[in-house]
C-alpha positions as a printed Julia matrix, in Angstrom:
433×3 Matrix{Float64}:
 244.28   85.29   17.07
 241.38   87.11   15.66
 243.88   90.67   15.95
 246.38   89.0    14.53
 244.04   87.77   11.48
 242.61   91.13   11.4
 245.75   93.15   11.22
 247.48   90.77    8.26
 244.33   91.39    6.19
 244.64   95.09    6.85
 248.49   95.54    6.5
 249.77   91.99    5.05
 252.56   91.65    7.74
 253.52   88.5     6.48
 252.73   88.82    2.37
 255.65   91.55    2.93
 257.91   89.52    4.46
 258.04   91.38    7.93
 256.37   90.93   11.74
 254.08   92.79   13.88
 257.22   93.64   16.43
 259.84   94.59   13.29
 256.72   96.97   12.1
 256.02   98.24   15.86
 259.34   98.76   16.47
 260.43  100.51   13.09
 257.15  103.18   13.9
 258.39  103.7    16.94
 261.77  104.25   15.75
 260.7   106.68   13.23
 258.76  108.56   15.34
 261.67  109.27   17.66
 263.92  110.21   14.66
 260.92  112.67   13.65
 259.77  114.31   16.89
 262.15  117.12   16.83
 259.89  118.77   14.21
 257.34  119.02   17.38
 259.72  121.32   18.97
 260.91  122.63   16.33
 257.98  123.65   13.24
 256.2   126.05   15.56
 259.62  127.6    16.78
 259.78  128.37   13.03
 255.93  129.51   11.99
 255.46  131.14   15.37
 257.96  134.36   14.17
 255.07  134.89   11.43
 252.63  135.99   14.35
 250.84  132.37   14.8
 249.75  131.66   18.29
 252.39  129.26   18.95
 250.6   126.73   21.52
 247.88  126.37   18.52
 250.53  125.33   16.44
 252.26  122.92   18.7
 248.94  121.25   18.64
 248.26  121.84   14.68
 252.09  119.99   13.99
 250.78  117.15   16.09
 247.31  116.65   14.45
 248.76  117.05   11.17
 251.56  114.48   11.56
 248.84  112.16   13.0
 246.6   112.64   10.11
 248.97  112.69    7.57
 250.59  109.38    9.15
 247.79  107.45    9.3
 246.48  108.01    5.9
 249.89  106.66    5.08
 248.69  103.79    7.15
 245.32  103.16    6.03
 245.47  104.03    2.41
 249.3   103.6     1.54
 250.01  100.76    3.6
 253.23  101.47    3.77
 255.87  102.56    6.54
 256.07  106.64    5.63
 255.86  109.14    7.77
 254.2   112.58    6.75
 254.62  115.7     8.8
 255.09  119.89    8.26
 257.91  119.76    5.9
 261.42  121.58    6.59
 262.31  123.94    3.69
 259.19  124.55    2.95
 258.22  126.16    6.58
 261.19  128.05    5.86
 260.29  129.61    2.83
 256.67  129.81    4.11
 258.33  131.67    7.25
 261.27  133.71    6.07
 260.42  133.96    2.04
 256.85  134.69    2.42
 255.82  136.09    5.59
 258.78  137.99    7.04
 260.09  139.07    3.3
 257.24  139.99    1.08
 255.12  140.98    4.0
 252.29  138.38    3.03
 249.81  137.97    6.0
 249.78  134.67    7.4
 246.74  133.41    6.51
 247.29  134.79    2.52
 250.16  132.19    3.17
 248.03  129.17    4.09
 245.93  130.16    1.17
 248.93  129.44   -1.21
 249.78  126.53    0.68
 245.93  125.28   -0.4
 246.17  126.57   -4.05
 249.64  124.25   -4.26
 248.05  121.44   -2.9
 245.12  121.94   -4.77
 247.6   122.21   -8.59
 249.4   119.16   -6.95
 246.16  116.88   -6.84
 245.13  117.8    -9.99
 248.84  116.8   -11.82
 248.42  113.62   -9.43
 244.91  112.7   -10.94
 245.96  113.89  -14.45
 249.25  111.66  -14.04
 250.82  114.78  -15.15
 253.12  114.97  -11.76
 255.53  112.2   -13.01
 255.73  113.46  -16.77
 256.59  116.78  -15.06
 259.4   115.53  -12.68
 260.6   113.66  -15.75
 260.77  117.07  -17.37
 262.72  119.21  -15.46
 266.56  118.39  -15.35
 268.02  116.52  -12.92
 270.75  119.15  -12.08
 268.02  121.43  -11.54
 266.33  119.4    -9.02
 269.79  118.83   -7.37
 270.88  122.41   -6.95
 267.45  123.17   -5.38
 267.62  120.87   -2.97
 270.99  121.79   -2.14
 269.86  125.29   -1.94
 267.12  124.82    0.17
 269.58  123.19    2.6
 272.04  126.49    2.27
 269.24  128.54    3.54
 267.93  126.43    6.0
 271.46  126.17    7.46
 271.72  130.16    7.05
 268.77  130.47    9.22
 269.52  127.89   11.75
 272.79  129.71   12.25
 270.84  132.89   12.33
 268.55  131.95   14.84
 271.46  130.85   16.88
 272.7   133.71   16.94
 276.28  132.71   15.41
 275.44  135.27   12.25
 273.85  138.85   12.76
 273.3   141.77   10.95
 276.03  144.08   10.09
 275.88  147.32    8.07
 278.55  147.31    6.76
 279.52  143.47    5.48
 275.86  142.53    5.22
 276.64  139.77    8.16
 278.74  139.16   10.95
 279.62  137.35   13.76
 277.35  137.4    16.83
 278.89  137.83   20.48
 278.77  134.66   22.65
 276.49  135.2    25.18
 275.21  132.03   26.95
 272.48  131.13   24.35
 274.79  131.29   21.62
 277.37  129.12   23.35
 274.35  126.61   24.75
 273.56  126.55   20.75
 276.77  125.59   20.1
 276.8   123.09   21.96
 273.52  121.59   20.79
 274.8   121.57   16.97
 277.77  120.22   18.1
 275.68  117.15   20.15
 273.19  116.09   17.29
 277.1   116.23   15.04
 278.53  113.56   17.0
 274.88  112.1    18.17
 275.02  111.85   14.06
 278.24  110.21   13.84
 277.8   107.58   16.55
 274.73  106.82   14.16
 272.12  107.46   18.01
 268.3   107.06   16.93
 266.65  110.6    17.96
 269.73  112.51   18.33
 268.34  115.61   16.88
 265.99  115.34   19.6
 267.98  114.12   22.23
 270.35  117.25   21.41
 266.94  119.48   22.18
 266.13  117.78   24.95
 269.52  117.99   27.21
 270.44  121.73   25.74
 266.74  122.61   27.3
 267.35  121.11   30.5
 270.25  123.02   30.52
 268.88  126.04   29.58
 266.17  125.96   32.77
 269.21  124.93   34.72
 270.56  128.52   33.97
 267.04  130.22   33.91
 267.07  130.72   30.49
 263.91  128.57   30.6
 260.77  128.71   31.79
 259.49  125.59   33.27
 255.75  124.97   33.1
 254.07  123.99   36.28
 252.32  120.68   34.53
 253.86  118.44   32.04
 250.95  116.79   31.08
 247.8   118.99   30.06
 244.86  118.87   27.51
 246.06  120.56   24.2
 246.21  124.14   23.39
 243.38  125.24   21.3
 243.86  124.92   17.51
 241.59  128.11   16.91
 243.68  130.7    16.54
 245.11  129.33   13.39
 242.38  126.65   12.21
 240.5   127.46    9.06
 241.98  131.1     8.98
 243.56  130.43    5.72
 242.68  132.99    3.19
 242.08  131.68   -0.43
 241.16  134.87   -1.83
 244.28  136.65   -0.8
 246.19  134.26   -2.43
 244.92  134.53   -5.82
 247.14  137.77   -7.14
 249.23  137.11   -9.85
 252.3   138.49   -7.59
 252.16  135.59   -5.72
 251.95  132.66   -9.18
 255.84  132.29   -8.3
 255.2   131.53   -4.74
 252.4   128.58   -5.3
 254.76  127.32   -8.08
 257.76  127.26   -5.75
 255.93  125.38   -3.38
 254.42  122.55   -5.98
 258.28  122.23   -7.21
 259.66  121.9    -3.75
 257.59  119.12   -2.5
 257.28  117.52   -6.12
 260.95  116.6    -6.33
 261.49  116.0    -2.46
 258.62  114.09   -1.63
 258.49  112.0    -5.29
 262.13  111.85   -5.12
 261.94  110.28   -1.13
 259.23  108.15   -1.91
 261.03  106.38   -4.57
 264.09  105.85   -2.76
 261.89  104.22    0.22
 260.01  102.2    -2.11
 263.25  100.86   -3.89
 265.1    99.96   -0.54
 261.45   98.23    0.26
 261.44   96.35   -3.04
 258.47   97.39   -3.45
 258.61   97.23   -7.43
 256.74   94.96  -10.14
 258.37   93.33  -12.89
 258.01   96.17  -15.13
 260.09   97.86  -12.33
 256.82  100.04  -11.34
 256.16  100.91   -8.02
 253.75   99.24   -6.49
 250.95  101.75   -4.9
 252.99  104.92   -5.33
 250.02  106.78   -7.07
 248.39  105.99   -3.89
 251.08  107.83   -1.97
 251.13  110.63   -3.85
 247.81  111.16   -3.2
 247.96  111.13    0.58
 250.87  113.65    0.1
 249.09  116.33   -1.53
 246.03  115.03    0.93
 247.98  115.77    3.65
 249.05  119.29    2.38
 245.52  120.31    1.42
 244.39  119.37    5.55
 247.19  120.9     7.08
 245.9   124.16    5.44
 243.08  124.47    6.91
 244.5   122.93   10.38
 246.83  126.34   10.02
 250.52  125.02    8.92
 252.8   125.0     5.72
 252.99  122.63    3.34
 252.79  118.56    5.13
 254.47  116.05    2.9
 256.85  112.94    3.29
 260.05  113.11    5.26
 263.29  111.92    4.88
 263.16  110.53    8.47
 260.95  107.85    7.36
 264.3   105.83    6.4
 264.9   104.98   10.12
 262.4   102.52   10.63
 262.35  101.31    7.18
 266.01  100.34    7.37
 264.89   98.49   10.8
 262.86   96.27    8.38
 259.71   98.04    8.58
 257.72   97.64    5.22
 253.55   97.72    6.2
 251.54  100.61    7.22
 251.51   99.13   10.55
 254.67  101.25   11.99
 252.9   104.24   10.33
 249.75  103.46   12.31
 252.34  103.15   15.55
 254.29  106.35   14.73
 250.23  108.09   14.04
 248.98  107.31   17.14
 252.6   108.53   18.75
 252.33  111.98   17.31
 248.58  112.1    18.48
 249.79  111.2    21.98
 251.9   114.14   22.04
 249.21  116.4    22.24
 249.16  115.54   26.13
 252.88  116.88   26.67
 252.53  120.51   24.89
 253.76  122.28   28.06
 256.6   120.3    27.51
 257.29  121.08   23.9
 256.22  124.92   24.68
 259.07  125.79   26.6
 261.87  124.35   24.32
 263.46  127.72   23.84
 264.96  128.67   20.01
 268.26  128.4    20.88
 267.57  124.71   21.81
 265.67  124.16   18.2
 267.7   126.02   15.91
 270.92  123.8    15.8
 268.69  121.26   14.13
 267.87  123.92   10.68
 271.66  123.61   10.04
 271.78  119.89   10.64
 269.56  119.74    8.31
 270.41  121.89    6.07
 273.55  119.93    5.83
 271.59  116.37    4.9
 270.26  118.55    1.86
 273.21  120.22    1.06
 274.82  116.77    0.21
 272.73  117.12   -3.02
 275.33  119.17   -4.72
 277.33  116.02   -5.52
 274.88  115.25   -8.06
 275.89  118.5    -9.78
 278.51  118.25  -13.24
 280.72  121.02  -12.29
 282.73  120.0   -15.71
 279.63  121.29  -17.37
 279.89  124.76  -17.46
 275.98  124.72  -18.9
 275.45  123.02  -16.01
 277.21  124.38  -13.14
 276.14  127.91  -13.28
 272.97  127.39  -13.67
 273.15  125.18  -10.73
 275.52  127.4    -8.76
 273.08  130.65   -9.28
 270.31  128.59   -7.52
 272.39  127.57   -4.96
 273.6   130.51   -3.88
 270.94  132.78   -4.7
 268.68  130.72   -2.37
 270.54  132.36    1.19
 271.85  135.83   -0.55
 268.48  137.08   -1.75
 266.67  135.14    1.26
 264.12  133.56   -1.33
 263.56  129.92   -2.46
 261.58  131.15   -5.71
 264.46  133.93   -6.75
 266.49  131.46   -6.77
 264.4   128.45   -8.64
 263.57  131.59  -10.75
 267.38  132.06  -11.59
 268.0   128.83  -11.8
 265.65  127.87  -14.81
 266.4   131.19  -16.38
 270.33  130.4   -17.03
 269.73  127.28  -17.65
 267.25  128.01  -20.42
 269.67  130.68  -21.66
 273.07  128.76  -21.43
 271.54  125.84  -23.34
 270.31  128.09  -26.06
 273.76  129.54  -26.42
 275.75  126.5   -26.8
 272.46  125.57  -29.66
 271.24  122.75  -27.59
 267.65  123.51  -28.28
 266.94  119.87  -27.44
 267.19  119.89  -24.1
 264.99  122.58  -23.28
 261.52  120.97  -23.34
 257.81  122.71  -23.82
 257.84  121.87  -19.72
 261.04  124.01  -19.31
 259.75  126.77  -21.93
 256.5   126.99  -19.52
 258.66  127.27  -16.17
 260.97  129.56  -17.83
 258.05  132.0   -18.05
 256.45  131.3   -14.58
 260.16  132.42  -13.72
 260.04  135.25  -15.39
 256.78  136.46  -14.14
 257.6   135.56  -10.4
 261.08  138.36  -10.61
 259.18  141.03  -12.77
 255.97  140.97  -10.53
């Protein structure tokens, strides 16, 4: 009785009109709907050079972390983990293009978080999502979702390189086919509406996979955690302060602005978690475990950690307390003890899931006036630019650009705010330097 007493004060179970097993159940359910990014987020960082066991480990504890701040200080049922998109550009954009060193990477990832808690303290982060236009923030995400689909399809090895056309078709050798078939699973795994299909899809095309020796099992399947040392505190600060890299650190403050601020206000409306006044109720708080969360997962050694969409599963199972993010915490920290397990998923297992979704984000583009000519350029240019140039910021740079400039053509200098102006010239800067 006392537990029970103890965990209403904590979480207010009841105030919120929910139960300890809805809440346990929704955490769990969320945590299954998440857990691909296990297997998947050091798949991804791991091409940069990162020990990948370290960050098998590193996507755990930060989950963990992240989640149970969301717990303890946000009381609400949100999940936080290594963001997808923003690995990406971290990975591809970053890394593999510009030929930044890793840990000058983790350093921007720090500076971000570190210009994200100061607009969060200032209250400046909601005047500036209210600032930037909403087709703007549409064709980014639907961008994002492009070239995370690119990639996944990429790493599949559907699409190689060809001299001649840029791109081509790949041959299908086994690991293409098996990849295939593990888009094509979490598709209809989608469709039949199964909790965890993304990971289910992982899980049966890796079986498969060691059933043809693609895949090396490991002798264990439970083990104490690879060390987090090869990547912990290795982030370098320093390296990250060049004026080359300003477009970088502002491409990752715009990315998880609008996707986590965006997601967090869906959640809270489908939670009703809204005053009178229609304010949400403790969403400063969240913001600040966002950025939190980001800032930590830094120095753990991983990209940017931030809200996910996923977090929708257990809420629509009635979840609404920090309880089920306390369940889906201690989840994430108890998969520390199956790494063997989550080393040996095998890319061609993983990647199906970037172009899953990339697909979810895609669906953005609906929100786009393609009537509007002012509009629909600008959006289509960051769209598109997004996957052809291989960059996230060339095409947010793009983006603003023609929208600045088609705006100031047709005379409507209105529209184009001091906000804008300033962004405009970050924009600028980012495709000159």
């Amino acid at each position: 009785m006392q537990n029970k007493n103890l965990i209403e004060r904590i979480f207010k179970v009841k105030e919120r009109n929910s139960t300890v097993h809805t809440e346990i159940m929704g955490g769990i359910t969320t945590f299954f709907t998440i857990a691909y990014i296990i297997f998947v987020h050091p798949s991804i960082l791991s091409l940069t050079g990162m020990d990948k066991g370290a960050l098998i480990s590193v996507t755990c504890l930060a989950g963990a972390i992240g989640t149970l701040l969301t717990a303890f200080i946000g009381n609400v049922p949100i999940t936080m983990a290594p963001g997808m998109g923003l690995n990406a550009f971290f990975t591809f954009t970053l890394v593999m293009g510009k030929g930044v060193p890793w840990e000058d990477a983790l350093g921007i990832v720090f500076l971000s978080g570190v210009f994200f808690l100061i607009l969060a303290l200032s209250g400046l982060r909601e005047k500036l999502a209210q600032a930037i236009p909403e087709p703007l923030t549409a064709a980014a995400t639907a961008g994002i979702g492009l070239f995370i689909a690119f990639i996944g399809l990429k790493n599949m090895g559907i699409i190689v390189a060809h001299p001649a056309t840029l791109v081509t078709l790949g041959k299908f050798t086994l690991p293409v086919v098996l990849s295939m078939l593990g888009l094509a699973l979490m598709a209809i795994f989608e469709l039949k509406r199964v909790k965890g299909g993304i990971l289910l899809s992982i899980i049966i095309i890796t079986i498969i996979g060691a059933f043809f020796g693609l895949v090396e099992v490991p002798k264990t399947l439970i083990s104490t955690p690879p060390s987090i040392a090869p990547i912990a505190f290795k982030l370098n600060i320093m390296g990250a302060m060049k004026l080359s890299l300003l477009g970088a650190i502002f491409s990752f403050m715009f990315i998880d602005l609008f996707d986590s601020l965006g997601l967090l206000i869906a959640c809270y409306k489908e939670m009703g978690m809204q005053d009178k006044d229609g304010n949400y109720i403790g969403l400063g708080r969240m913001m600040f475990v966002d950025v939190t969360s980001t800032i930590l997962g830094s120095f753990l050694g991983t990209s940017t950690v931030t809200a996910v969409s996923e977090s929708a599963a257990g809420i629509a199972l009635g979840a609404r307390t920090g309880l089920a993010s306390l369940v889906t915490g201690l989840l994430f920290l108890l998969s520390l003890l199956i790494t063997p397990v989550v080393g040996m998923v095998p890319m061609f297992a993983a990647a199906p899931s970037l172009v899953l979704v990339g697909v979810f984000m895609f669906k953005s583009v609906k929100f786009l006036d393609w009537t509007d000519i002012k509009v629909s350029v600008p959006g289509f240019i960051t769209v598109i630019f997004m996957p052809l140039t291989y960059s996230i910021s060339i095409g947010l740079s793009f983006g603003f650009i023609s929208y600045i400039l088609m705006h100031l053509v047709a005379g409507e200098y209105k529209k184009i705010n001091l906000v804008l102006w300033g962004i405009g010239a970050l924009s600028v800067i980012n495709l000159v330097v």
